[in-house]
C-alpha positions as YAML, in Angstrom:
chain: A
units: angstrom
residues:
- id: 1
  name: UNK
  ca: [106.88, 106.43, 113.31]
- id: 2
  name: UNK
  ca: [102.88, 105.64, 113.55]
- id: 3
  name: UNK
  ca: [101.54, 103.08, 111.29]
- id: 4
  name: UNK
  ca: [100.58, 103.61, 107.59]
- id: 5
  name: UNK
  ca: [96.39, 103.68, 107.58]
- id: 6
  name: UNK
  ca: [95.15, 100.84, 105.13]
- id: 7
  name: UNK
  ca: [93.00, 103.09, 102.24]
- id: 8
  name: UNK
  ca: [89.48, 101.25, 103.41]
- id: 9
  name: UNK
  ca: [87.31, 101.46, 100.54]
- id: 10
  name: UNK
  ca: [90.00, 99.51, 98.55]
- id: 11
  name: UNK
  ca: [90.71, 96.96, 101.58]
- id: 12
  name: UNK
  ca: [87.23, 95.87, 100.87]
- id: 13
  name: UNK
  ca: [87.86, 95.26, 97.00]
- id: 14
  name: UNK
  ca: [90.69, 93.63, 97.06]
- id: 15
  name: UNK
  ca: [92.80, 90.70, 99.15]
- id: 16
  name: UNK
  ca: [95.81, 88.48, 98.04]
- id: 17
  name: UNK
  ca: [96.23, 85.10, 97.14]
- id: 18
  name: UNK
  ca: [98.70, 82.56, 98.51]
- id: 19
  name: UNK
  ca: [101.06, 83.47, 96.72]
- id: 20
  name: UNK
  ca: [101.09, 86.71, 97.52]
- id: 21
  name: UNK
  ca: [99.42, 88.53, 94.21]
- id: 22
  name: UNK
  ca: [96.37, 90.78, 94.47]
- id: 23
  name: UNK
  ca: [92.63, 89.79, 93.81]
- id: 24
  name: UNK
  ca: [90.09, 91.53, 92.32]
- id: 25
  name: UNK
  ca: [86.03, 90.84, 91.96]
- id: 26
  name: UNK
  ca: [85.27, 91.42, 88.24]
- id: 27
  name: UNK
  ca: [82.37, 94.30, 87.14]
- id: 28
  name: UNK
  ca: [79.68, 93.98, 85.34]
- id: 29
  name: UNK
  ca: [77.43, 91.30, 86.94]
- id: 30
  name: UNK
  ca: [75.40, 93.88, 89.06]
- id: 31
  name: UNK
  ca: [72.13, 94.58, 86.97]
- id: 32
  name: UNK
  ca: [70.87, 94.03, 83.34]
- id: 33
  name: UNK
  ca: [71.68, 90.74, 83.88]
- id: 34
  name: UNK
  ca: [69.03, 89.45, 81.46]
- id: 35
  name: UNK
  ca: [71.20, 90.76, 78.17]
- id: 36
  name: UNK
  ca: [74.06, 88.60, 79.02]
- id: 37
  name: UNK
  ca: [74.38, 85.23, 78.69]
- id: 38
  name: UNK
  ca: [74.82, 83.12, 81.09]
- id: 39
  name: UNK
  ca: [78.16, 81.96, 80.31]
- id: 40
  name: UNK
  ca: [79.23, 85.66, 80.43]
- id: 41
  name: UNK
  ca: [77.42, 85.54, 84.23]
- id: 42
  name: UNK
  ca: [79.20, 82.42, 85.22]
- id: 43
  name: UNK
  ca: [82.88, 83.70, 84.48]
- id: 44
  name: UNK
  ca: [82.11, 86.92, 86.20]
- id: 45
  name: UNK
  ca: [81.83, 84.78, 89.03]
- id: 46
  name: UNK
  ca: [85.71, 83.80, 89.27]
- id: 47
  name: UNK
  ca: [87.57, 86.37, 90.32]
- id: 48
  name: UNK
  ca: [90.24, 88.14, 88.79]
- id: 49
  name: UNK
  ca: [94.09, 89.19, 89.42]
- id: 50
  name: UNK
  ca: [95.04, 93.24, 88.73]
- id: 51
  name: UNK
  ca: [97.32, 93.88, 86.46]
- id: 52
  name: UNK
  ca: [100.34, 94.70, 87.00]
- id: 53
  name: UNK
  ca: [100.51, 97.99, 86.09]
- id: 54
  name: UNK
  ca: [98.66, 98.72, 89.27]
- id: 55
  name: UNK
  ca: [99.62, 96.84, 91.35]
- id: 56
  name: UNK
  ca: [102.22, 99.41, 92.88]
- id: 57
  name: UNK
  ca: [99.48, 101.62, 93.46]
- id: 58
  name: UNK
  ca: [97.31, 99.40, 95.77]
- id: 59
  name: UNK
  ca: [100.61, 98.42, 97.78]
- id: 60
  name: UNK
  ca: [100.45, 101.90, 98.25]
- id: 61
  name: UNK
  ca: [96.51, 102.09, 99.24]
- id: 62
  name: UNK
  ca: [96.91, 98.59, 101.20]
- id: 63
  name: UNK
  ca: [100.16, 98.26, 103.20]
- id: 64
  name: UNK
  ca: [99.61, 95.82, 105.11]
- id: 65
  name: UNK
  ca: [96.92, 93.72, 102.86]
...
């Protein structure tokens, strides 16, 4: 059987952490920066971990992530 193909737009988005759950880069800190404060800014930095109510859908996407 050939390999599974990796979904690519979401193996871009998204990696795992050591111990194995799945990382995501929060939204919001693209533009209109100047409304939001910069505490707001800051913690957008950090990323975040998907819920877990989708994570069986990007297993799907991302096989072998």
């Amino acid at each position: 059987m050939p390999k599974m193909k990796s979904h690519r737009g979401s193996a871009k988005r998204f990696s795992r952490t050591g111990s194995g759950k799945i990382k995501r880069n929060r939204a919001n800190k693209s533009h209109i920066l100047t409304t939001k404060t910069t505490k707001r800014k800051r913690q957008l930095r950090r990323p975040a971990e998907v819920a877990e109510q989708d994570v069986p859908r990007l297993e799907r996407l991302l096989p072998y992530l």
